[in-house]
Structure formats: C-alpha cells, structure tokens
N, C-alpha and C positions, 0 to 999 in steps of 0.2 A: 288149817284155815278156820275160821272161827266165823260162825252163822250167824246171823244176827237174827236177835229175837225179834221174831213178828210183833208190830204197835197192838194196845190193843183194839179192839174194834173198836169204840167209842171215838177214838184219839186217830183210826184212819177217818173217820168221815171229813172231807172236806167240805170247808164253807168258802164261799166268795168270797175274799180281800177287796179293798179297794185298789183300781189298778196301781195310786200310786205309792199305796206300802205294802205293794205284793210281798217286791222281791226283800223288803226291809222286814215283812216279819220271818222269810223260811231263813235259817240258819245253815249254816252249812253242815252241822250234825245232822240236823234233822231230810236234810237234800242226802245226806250220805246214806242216813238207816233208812231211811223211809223208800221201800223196792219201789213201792205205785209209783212215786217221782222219778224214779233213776232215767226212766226213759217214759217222757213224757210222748202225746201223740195231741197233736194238734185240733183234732176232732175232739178232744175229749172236754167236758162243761165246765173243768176246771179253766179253762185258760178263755172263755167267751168273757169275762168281765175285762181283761188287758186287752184284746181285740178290741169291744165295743169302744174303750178308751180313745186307742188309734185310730180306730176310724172316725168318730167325733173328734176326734183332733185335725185329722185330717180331713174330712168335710169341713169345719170350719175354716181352717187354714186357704182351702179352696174357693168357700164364697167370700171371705175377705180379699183372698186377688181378683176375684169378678169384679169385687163390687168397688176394687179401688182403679180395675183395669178401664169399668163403664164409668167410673167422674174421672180419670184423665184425660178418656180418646173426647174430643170435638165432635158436638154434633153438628149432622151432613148442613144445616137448615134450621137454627129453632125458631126463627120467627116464618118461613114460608113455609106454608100446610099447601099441599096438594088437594085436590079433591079426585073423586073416581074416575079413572080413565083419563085423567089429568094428568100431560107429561112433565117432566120437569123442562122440558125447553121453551114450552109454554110458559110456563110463569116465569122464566127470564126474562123471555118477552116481554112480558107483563111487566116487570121488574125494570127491563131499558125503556120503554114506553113512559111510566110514571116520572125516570128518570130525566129523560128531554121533554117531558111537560114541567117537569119542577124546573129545568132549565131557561124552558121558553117562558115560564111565569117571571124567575128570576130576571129576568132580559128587561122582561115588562117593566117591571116595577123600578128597576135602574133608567129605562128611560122616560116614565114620568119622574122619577128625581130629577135624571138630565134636566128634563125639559122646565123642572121649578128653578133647577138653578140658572139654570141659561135660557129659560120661557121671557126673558125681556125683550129677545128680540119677536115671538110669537103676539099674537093678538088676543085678548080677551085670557092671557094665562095666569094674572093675580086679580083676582075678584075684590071689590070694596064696593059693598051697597052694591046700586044697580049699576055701576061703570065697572072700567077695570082700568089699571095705571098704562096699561100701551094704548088704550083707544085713544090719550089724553093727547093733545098738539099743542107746541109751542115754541112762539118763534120771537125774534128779536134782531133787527140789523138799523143801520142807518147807510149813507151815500150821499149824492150829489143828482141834481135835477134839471134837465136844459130843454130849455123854450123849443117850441117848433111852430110853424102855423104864422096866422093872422095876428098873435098875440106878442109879437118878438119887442114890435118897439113901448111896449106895458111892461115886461117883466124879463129878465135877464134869470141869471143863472142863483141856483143857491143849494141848499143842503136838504135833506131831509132824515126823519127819523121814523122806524116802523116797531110796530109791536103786534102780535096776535096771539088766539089760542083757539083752541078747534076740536075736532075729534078726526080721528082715522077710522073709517067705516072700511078698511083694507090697506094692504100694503101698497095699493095702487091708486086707492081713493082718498082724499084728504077736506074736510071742509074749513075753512077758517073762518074767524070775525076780525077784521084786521082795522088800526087805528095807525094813523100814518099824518105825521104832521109835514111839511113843508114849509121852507125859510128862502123866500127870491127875493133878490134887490131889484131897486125901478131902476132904469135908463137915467142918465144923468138927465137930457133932455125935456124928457116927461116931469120928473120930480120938478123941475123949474118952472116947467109949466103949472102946476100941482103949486106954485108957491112956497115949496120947500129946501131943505138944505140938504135932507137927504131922505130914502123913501126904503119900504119895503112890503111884501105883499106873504101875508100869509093863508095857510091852505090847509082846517082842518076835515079829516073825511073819516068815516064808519059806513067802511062795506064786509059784505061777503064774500069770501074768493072764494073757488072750489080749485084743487088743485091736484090735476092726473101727474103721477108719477110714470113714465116712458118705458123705463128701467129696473123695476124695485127689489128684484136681486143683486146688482150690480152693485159693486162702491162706488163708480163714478155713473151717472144717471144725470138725465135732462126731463126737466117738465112745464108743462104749459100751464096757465092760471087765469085766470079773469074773473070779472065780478063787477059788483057796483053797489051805490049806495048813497047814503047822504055827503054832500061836500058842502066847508063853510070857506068862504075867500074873503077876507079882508084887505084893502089897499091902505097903504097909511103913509102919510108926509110928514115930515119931521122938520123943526129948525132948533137949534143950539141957542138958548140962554144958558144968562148967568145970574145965578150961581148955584152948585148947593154949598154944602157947611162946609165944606173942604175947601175951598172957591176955585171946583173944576164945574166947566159949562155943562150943562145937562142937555139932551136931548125932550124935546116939548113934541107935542100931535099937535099939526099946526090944520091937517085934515084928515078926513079920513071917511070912510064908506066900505060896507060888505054887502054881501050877499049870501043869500041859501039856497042851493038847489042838488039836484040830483047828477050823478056824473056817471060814467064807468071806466074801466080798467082791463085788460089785456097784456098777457108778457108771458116770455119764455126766460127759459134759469135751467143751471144747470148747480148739483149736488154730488159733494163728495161724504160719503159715510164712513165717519169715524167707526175703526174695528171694535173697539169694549175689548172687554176679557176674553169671549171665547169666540170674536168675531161675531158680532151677532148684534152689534150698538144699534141702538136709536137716534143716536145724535148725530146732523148732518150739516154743512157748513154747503151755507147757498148763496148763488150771486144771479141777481136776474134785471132784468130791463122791462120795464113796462109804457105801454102808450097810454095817458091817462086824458079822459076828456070830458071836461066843467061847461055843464050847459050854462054859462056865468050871463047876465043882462047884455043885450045886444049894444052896440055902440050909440044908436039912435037914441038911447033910452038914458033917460037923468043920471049920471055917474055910470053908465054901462061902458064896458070897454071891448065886450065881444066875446064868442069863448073862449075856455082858455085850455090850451094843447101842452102839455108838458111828458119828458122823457125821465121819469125818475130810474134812477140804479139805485139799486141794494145791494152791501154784503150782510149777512149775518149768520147764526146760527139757529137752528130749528130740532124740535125734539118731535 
C-alpha cells in the first residue's frame, strides 16, 4: 500500500472559505490526501464559517415566518384600547351603549324629517316671517236662507254667499273674519205695496266668528261658531221698462232705502276631513246653520220694517 506523503506544513494551514464555495473549492484529491480532512470533527474551527451560514439562514428564515405569521393573524381589537384594570366586557358595553344612542339619534332625526314632510297637519311647522302656513284659515261656501220672526211678510227666501280667512290659534281654536253676502226676494204683496213690479232685499255683513272645534282629531267632527259685526240691508223695488239696445225690458229701482247697523250670528256645523297624503289634511268640507239677527230700523220708524231674523245654510270648504 502506498503512504501518502504528508502536505507540507504551509499548504496544511487552514483558512475559512466562504460557506458557499466551501465545498466547490476542496477537490476530491485533495479530501482524499489530505489525513486532517478524512475525518473531520465537528468541534473543529474549520467547519464554524458553514455553521454560522446555517444558522443565519436559518434565523432569518424563522423571523420571516414571524413576521409574515404577525400581518396575517387579525388583530383581537385595533380600534378599541382598553385602559388599566379595564375589562373587555366593559367596553362592549360601552360599544352597545354608543350603539343604541346612535340609534335613538337616528330615530330622532327621521322623525323631524317625518314630521317636515307630513308637519301639514301640525301647527306652527313651516315658518315664513312671523306666521307659519297651518296657522293660516280659509274658507269659502255659499247656500240658501229662510226668514223666521216678525220679518216674514218683508222678505222671503233667497241665497247667499260666504268667504273668510282667519288664523288657527289650535287644532281646536279657530278665529275668522268672515264677509257674507245675502240675496231675498220681497213678498209679492209688499213689493205692490212698494209700487213695484218686482223687489229684493240685500244683506251685506263683516263679522268675527270664533269657532270651537268639538272633535279635532276626528274626520267627522261638529262645531259651534258665533260672532257679530257690522250688517248693511238694502230693500229695493223694481219695475220693467223698455228698452235697452237689444229691445229686451230692463229692470229700473223704482225705490229703494237701506240701512246700517250692527247684528250678530250663532250656529252649529258639522265637518268632514279630507285624508291628504299621509292622513293628516287640513282641508275640511263643512255645512252649518246659523240664526242671524239685524238690529234693522223699527217699523215705526220712516222706511223701518223691524228687525230682521234670517236662517242662512252654508256648504263649503275650509282650510
């Protein structure tokens, strides 16, 4: 067998490699001659540079799965901090609390929306200047109006026409200004007397009603009203000449006399309330009876015919 000649000293000293051209510079000759190699020992400073390697590999390798393990998992909480001695079921607490307050606010703020859109039927809920548009009242009818009293053989039956506007100091207070004309024929008799052909008496009045609602939740509702004010009455007798341009007879005032004085009024009615959109309308559809009485010149008295007692009806509608 053949010995192999010892290196020489020079050519054993080992130097560190780098771990990754360790194994790429030893040769397999030189692994074969070289005795120190043949049986290497782990402990020995030759092989601490390819350790160090592995282990920096392998620590790194390790904090890279930390650090991609800590940005996957979810944190427990990032926006709730606890403080000292602070449980967590406390600040859930805390957390449903905020939650049905942000509820109850939301609640709020939908029902003043509600109430703008459907605040027509409330009072004082659209403001303009110093009023608001539901305090505003306004009404509008006409009917028929029959004598009663002392005054029957002066004036017969006839029509009338009313108009008002007012304010709603409540859903159950109401004040009006109301203008109310009146149209009665005379008695055939009288008019003859009167030296006419044919007669009629009219009746204009500006009062103030006040008028209680009964019912003002209801859709169907009754309410009482009265008032008084200034009344004008005029009597008037007529006779047919002829002609005008056309050559139809025309009606002539062959007499005639008024009067002005003070009167009052009293009456009950009853009211149906149109729904609206969300039920909630202002508009009501009324019909009511009144006893109306014109302190008119006494009979004694030059053209006086006495007072005068009349039963007007109204239908119409009111806002």
């Amino acid at each position: 067998m053949r010995i192999p000649t010892p290196l020489p000293p020079t050519t054993a000293t080992f130097r560190p490699i780098p771990c990754l051209s360790f194994y790429r510079s030893m040769t397999p000759d030189v692994i074969k001659t070289n005795s120190i190699l043949e049986v290497p020992h782990m402990s020995s400073s030759r092989w601490m540079p390819p350790m160090q390697c592995v282990c920096l590999l392998s620590g790194l390798a390790i904090l890279a799965a930390v650090s991609a393990s800590a940005q996957s998992s979810p944190s427990l909480n990032q926006t709730t901090q606890f403080a000292p001695g602070e449980s967590s079921s406390s600040a859930f607490q805390f957390a449903d609390d905020d939650g049905l307050n942000g509820a109850a606010a939301l609640r709020t703020a939908a029902a003043a929306l509600g109430s703008g859109g459907s605040g027509a039927g409330q009072y004082g809920s659209e403001k303009h200047g110093n009023f608001t548009v539901n305090r505003i009242a306004i009404e509008a009818g006409a009917g028929f109006n029959a004598p009663i009293g002392n005054d029957t053989p002066y004036i017969t039956w006839g029509g009338n026409f009313t108009g008002g506007g007012g304010l709603n100091f409540s859903k159950r207070f109401t004040l009006l200004g109301e203008f109310q004309f009146m149209d009665n024929k005379l008695p055939g008799a009288f008019v003859a007397a009167g030296g006419g052909q044919a007669g009629s008496a009219h009746i204009l009045s500006l009062t103030a009603d006040p008028v209680i609602d009964l019912f003002p939740t209801r859709v169907n509702s009754a309410y009482v009203t009265g008032g008084g004010g200034y009344y004008h009455k005029s009597t008037n007798f007529t006779v047919q000449e002829c002609c005008d341009f056309y050559g139809y007879p025309v009606n002539v005032t062959a007499n005639s006399f008024s009067s002005n004085q003070a009167g009052l009024n009293i009456g009950l009615g009853l009211t149906h309330r149109l729904g609206g959109v969300y039920g909630d309308g202002k508009m009501k559809l009324f019909g009511e009876a009144r006893y109306v009485y014109i302190h008119t010149p006494a009979i004694t008295v030059a053209n006086g015919l006495g007072t005068t007692e009349l039963i007007p009806v109204t239908f119409g509608v009111r806002w």
